[in-house]
C-alpha positions in Angstrom: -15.8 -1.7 -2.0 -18.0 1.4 -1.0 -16.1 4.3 0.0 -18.4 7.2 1.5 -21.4 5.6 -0.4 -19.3 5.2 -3.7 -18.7 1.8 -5.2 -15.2 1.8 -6.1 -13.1 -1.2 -7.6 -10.1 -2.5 -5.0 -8.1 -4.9 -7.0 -6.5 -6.7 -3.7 -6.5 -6.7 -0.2 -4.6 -4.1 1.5 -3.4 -2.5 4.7 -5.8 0.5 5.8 -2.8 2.7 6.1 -1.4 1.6 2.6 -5.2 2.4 1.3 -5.5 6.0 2.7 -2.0 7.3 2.2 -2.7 5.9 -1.6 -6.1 7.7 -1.9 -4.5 11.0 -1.1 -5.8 11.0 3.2 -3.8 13.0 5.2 -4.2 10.1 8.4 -3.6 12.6 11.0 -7.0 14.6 10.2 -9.6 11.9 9.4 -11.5 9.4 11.5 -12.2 6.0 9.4 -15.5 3.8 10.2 -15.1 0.6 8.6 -17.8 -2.0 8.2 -19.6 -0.2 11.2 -17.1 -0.3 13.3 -14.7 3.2 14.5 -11.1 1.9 13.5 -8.3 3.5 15.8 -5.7 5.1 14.3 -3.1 2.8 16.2 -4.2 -0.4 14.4 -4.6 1.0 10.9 -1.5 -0.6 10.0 -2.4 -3.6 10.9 -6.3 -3.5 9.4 -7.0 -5.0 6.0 -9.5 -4.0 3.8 -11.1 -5.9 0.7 -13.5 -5.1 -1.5 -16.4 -6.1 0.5 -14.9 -3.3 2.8 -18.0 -0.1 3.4 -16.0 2.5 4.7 -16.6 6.2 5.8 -14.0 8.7 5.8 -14.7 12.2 7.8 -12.6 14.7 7.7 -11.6 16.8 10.6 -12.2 20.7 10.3 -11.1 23.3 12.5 -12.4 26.8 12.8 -13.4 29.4 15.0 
């Protein structure tokens, strides 16, 4: 799969949420664009994602 413009090896299918938590994402401060498509945070149980998968990851960043 490419993960922020990185080919990476994913050995099977998995659950979006299973794949973050797993890469060391802290879900509640990222936004995830998969395939071209913004992927809400309330269905990223229920996304899969293969090794075809392209997926950004941005991070949020607060400051003032």
């Amino acid at each position: 799969m490419k993960l922020n413009g990185q080919y990476i090896k994913l050995e099977e299918t998995q659950h979006l949420d299973n794949f973050l938590k797993a890469s060391g994402y802290n879900i509640d401060t990222i936004a995830v664009e998969l395939n071209g498509e913004i992927i809400p945070k309330s269905v990223y149980c229920d996304t899969l994602v293969d090794d075809a998968a392209e997926m950004e990851v941005v991070r949020f960043v607060g400051g003032g």
